[in-house]
C-alpha positions in Angstrom: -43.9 94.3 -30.1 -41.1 96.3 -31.3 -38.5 93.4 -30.9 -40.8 91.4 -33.0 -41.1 93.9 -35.9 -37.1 94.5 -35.2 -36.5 90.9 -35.4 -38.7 90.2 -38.7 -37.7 92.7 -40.9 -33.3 93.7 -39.8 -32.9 89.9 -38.9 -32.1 88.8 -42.4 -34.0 87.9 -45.2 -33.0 85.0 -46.6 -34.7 84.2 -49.9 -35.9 80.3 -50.8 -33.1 78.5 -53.3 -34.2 76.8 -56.3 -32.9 74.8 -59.7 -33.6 76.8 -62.7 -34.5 74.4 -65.0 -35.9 76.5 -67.6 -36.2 80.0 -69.0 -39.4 79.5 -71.8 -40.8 82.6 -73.5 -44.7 82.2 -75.3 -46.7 85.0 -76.5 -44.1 87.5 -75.5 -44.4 86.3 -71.6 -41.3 85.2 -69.6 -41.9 82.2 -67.3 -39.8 79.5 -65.9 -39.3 76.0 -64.8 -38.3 75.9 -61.2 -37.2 73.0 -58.8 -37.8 73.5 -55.3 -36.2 70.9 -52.7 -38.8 69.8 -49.8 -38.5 71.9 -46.5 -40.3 72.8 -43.5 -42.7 75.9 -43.1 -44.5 77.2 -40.4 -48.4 78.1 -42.1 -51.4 79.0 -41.4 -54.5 78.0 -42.6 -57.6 80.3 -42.9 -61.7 79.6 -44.2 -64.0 82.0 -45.1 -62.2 85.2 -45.5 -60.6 86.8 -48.9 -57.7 86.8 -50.3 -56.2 89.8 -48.8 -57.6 89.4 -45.8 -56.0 86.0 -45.1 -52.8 86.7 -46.7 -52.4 89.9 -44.0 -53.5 88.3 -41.0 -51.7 85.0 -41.9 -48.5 86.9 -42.5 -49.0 89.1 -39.5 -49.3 85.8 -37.4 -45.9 83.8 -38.9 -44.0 87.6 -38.6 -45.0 87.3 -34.7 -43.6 83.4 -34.9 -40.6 84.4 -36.4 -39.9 87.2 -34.9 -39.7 85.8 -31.6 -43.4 84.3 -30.4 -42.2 80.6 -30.0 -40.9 78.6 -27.4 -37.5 79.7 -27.4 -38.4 83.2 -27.5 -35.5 83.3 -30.8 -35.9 85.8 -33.3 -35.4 84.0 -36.2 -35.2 86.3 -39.9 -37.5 86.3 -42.2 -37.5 84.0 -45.5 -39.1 84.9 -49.0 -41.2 84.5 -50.6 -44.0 84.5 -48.9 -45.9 81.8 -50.6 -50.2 81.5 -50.3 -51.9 78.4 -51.3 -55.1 79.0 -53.3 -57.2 76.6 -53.5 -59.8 76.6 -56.8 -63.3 75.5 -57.1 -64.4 73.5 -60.0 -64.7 76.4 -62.4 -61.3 77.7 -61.5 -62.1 80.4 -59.3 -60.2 81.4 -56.0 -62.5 79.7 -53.1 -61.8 80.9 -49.6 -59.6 78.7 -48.3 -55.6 79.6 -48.3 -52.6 78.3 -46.4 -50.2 81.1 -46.2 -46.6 79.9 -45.7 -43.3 80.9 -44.5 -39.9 78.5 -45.5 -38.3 78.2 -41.9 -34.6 79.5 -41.9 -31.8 76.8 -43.2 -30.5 76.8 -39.7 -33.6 76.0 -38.3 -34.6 73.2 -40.7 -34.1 70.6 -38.7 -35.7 72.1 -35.2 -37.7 75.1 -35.4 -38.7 76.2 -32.8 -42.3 75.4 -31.4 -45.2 78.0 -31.9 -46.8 79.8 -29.5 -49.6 80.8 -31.7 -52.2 77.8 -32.2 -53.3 78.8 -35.5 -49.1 78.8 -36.5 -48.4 75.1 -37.9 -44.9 73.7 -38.7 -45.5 71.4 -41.6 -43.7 69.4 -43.9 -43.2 70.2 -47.6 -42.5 67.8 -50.0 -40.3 68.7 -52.9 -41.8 69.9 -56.0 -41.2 71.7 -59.9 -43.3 74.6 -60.6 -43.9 77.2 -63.5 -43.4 80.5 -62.2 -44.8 83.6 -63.7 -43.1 87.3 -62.2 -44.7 90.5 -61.8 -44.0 93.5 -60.3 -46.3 96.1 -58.6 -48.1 95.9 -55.2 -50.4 92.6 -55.6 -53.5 91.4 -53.8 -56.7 89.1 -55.1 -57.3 90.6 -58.4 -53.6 91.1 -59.5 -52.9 87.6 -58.8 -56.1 86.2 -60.5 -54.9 88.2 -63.8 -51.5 86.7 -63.5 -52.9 82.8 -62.8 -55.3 83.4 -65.7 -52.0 84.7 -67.9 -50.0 81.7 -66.9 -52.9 79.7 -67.8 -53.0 80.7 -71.0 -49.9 80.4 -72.0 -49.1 77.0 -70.9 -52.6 75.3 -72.8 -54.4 72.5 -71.9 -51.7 70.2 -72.0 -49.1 71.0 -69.5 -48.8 69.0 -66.8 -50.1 71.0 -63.9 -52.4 70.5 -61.2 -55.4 72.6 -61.8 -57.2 72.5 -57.9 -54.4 74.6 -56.5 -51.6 77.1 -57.2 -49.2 79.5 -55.2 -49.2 83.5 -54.9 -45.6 84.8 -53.7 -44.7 87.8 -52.9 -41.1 89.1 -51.8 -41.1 92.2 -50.3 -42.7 94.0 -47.7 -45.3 96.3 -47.9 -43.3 99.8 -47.3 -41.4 98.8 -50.0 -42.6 101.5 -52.7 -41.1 100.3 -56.1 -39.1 97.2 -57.3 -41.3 94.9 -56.1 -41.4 90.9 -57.0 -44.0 88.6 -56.6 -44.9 85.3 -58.8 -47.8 82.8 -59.4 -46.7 79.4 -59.0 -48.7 76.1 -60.6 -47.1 72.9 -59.7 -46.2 71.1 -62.3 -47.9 66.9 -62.3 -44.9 64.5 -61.2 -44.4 61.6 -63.9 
C-alpha cells in the first residue's frame, strides 16, 4: 500500500498539455478556449452514487492503477487534472452517473499497462476544444455546480456547446491546503 501511495504522489506529476486558443473575459469572469489533442485514459465509470462519492472512490481506484496495480506491477506518476464526466439530465441537473478519468503518462501512451482492477478501463479519447472556467478552493458537488451554472451564464444560449455533459477537474491533491486549481470544462460542438 505504501509503494502505491509512494508511487502516485513522488512519481511525478505530469500535467495534461493543451493549445490556448483563447483568453475571453464577460461579466468580469476569466475563461478560455482550450485545445486538447486525443489520448488514452484509464476511467472509471460509477451509477447511483454522488458526486463526491464517485469522484473519491474513482480516483482512489486509478491512484491504485497507477501507482502500481497493473499487470506490470510499474508505478507509473500521476497526471492532472483529474477530469470527471458529469452527465446532465434534461433540466440540467447533475444525474448520477460520472466517468472519472486519469490522462495515462506520455510514455505510456501507446501501451499502458493492463489493469488489475475490473472497474479500471483504458479508453480512447478523441480530441476535443473546450471552454474552461478556473477556481480555486477545495471543490466537490455544490462548488462545481455553481461554477457550470457561472460558465453557463456567461457563454448564453448560443455558444456552441454540448449541453448533456461537461468536465470537473481538479489538480491537486487533497492535503494540499491552499493554492489549489480546479476547472469546469463544456466541450465546445465541432463544425
Amino acid at each position: 500500500m505504501f509503494g502505491m501511495i509512494k508511487n502516485s504522489l513522488f512519481g511525478g506529476t505530469e500535467v495534461t498539455e493543451y493549445k490556448l486558443l483563447s483568453s475571453e473575459t464577460k461579466e468580469g469572469i476569466n475563461y478560455e478556449v482550450r485545445r486538447y489533442d486525443s489520448a488514452r485514459y484509464a476511467s472509471v465509470c460509477t451509477e447511483g452514487r454522488s458526486f463526491d462519492q464517485a469522484a473519491s472512490e474513482g480516483v482512489k481506484r486509478l491512484l491504485m492503477y497507477k501507482g502500481g496495480s497493473n499487470d506490470r506491477g510499474v508505478g507509473m506518476g500521476v497526471t492532472v487534472p483529474v477530469a470527471i464526466t458529469v452527465f446532465t439530465r434534461d433540466d440540467g441537473a447533475m444525474s448520477r452517473r460520472f466517468v472519472i478519468g486519469l490522462r495515462i503518462p506520455s510514455r505510456y501512451q501507446d501501451n499502458p499497462p493492463a489493469p488489475t482492477d475490473s472497474s479500471v478501463k483504458i479508453e480512447d479519447r478523441p480530441g476535443m476544444t473546450v471552454y474552461a472556467l478556473q477556481f480555486g478552493g477545495f471543490a466537490g458537488e455544490y462548488e462545481f455546480r455553481i461554477e457550470a451554472s457561472r460558465l453557463t451564464r456567461i457563454l448564453g444560449e448560443t455558444a456552441p456547446y454540448q449541453r448533456k455533459q461537461y468536465f470537473c477537474c481538479s489538480y491537486d491533491p487533497p492535503i494540499k491546503p491552499y493554492g489549489r486549481r480546479n476547472e469546469v470544462w463544456f466541450i465546445q460542438e465541432e463544425p
